[in-house]
C-alpha positions as CSV (number, residue, x, y, z in Angstrom):
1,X,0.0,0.0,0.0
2,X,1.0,3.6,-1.0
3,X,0.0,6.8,1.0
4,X,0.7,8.8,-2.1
5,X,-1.2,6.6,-4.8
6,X,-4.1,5.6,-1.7
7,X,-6.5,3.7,-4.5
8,X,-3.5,2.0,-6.2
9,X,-3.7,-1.7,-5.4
10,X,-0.1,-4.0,-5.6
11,X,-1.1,-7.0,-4.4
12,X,0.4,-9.0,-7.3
13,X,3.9,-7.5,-7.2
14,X,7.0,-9.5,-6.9
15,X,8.0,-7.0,-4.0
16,X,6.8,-5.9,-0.5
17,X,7.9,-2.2,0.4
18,X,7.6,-1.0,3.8
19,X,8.8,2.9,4.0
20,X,7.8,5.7,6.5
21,X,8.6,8.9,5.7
22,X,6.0,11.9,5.5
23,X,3.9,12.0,2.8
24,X,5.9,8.5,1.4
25,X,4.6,6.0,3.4
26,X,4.4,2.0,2.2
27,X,3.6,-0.7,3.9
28,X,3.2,-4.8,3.3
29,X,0.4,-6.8,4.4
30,X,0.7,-10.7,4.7
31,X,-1.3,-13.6,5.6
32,X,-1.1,-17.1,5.6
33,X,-3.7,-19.6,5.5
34,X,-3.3,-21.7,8.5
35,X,-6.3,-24.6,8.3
36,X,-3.2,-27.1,8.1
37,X,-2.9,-26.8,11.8
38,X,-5.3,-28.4,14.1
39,X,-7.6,-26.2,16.3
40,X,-6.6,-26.4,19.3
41,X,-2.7,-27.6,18.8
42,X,0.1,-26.9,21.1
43,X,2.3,-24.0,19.0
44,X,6.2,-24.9,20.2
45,X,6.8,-22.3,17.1
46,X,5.8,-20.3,14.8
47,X,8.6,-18.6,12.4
48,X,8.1,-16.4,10.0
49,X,11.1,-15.8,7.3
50,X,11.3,-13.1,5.0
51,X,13.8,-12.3,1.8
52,X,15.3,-8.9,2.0
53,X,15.2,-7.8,-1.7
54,X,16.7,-4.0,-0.5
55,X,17.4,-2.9,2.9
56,X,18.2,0.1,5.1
57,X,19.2,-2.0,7.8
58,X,16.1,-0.5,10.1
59,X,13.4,-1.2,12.4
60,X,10.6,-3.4,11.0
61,X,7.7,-3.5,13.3
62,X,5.0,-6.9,12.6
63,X,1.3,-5.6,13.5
64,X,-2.2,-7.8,13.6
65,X,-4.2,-6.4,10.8
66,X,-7.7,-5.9,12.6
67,X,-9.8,-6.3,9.6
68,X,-10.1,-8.9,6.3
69,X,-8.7,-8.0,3.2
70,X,-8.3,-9.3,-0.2
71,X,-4.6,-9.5,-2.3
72,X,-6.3,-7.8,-5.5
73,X,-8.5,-5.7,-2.8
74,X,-6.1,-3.9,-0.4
75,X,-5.4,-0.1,-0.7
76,X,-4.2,2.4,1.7
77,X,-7.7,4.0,1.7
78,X,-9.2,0.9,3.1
79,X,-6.2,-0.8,5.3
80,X,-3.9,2.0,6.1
81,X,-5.1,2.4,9.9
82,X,-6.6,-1.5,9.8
83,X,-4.3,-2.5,12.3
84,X,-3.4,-3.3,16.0
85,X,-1.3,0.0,17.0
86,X,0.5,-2.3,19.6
87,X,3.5,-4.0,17.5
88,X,3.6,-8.1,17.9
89,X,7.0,-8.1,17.4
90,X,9.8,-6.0,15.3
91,X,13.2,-7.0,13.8
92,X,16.0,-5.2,11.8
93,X,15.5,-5.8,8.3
94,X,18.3,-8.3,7.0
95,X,21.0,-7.8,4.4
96,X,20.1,-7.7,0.6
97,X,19.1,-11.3,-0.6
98,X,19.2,-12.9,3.6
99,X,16.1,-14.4,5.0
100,X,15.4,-13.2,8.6
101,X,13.7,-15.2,10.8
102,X,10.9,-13.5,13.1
103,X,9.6,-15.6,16.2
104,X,5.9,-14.8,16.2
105,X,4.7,-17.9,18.1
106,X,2.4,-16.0,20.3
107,X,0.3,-14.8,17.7
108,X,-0.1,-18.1,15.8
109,X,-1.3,-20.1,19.1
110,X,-3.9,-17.0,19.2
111,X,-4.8,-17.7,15.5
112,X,-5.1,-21.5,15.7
113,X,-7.1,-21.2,19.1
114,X,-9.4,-18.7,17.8
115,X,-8.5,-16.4,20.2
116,X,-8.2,-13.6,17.4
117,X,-9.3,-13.5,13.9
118,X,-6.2,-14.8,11.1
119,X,-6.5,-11.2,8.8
120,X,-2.5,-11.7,9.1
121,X,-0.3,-8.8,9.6
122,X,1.2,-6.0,8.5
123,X,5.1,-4.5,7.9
124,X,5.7,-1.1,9.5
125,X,8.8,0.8,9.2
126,X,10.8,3.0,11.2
127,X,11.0,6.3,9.5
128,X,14.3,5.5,7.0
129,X,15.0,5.1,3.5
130,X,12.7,1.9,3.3
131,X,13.1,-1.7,2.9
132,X,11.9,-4.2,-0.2
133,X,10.9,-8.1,1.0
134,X,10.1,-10.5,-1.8
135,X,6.1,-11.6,-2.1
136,X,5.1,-15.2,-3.5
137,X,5.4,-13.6,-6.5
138,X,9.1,-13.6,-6.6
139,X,9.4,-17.1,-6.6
140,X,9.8,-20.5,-4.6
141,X,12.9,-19.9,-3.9
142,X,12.5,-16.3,-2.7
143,X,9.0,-16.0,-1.2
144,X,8.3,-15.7,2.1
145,X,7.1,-18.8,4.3
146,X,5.8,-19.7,8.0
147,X,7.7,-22.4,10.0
148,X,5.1,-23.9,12.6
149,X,6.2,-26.9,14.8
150,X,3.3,-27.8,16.7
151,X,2.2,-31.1,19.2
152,X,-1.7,-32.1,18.3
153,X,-4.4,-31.4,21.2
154,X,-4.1,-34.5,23.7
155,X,-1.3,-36.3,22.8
156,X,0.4,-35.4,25.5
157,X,-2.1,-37.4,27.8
158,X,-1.4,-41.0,29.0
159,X,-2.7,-43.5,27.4
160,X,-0.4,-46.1,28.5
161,X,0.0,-47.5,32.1
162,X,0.4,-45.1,35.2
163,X,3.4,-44.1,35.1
164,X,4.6,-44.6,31.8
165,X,5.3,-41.3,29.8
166,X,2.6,-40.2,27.0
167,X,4.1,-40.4,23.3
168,X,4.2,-36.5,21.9
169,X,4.6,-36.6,18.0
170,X,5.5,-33.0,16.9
171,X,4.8,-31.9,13.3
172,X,6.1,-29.5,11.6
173,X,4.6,-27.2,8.5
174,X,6.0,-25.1,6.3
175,X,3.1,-22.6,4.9
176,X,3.3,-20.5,1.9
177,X,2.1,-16.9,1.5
178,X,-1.5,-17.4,1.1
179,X,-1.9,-13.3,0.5
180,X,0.4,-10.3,0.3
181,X,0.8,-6.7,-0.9
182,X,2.4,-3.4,-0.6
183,X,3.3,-0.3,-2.0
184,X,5.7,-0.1,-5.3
């Protein structure tokens, strides 16, 4: 999304720009479908990793979008102020062509226990020159993905005799982009 072009949507570009300078701002918006993991599972992580495609080396800060959006549907008019104003989680943007990986475990186990509605989240900068992430579009081997290593409802109850320890099968996932766009 782009404060200066507020109707322009660029949901199907190959890059995410997150920027926020007056009268310059861009930001990303991401979601990921999670109906692979159970309701109710145990989160023991949740990862996200993203692929610097330019960076300024500043603050990115992760916010809960409040609202649901469409790729092809998002503008700043409509999302712009769509989110949580207290940040999830930030990190410093990686070096050119690095993956960074952002712990947001937290927020998953919120998602998957239906604590708080999956409308993803969105890429805020510190005010800089701006930072570029890659989008699905860019490419398996560039596009951004969730790690989630979780342990199924009950399986850590007994089932065996007293005293013997439960079997625990962890499972891990590693989701797509389901959804993502931001400002050119």
């Amino acid at each position: 999304m782009e404060e200066r072009r507020p109707s322009k949507n660029f949901g199907s570009r190959k890059y995410a720009k997150v920027r926020e300078k007056s009268r310059k701002k861009r930001r990303a918006l991401f979601r990921f479908d999670l109906s692979p993991v159970p309701h109710g599972a145990t989160i023991q992580s949740a990862t996200l990793y993203l692929r610097a495609a330019r960076t300024s080396k500043q603050t990115i800060y992760l916010h809960r979008i409040l609202d649901p959006w469409t790729e092809k549907g998002a503008t700043w008019n409509n999302m712009a102020d769509r989110y949580d104003p207290a940040a999830t989680t930030s990190f410093v943007a990686p070096k050119k062509r690095k993956y960074v990986a952002v712990e947001i475990t937290s927020l998953v186990q919120a998602w998957v226990n239906g604590d708080l509605p999956n409308y993803g989240f969105m890429l805020i900068a510190e005010p800089s020159k701006g930072s570029k992430f890659n989008t699905r579009e860019a490419g398996s081997k560039k596009h951004p993905y969730l790690e989630i290593v979780y342990v199924e409802s009950g399986a850590g109850s007994p089932t065996g005799p007293v005293g013997q320890s439960p079997t625990v099968t962890e499972h891990a996932l590693y989701l797509p982009l389901l959804a993502g766009g931001a400002g050119n």
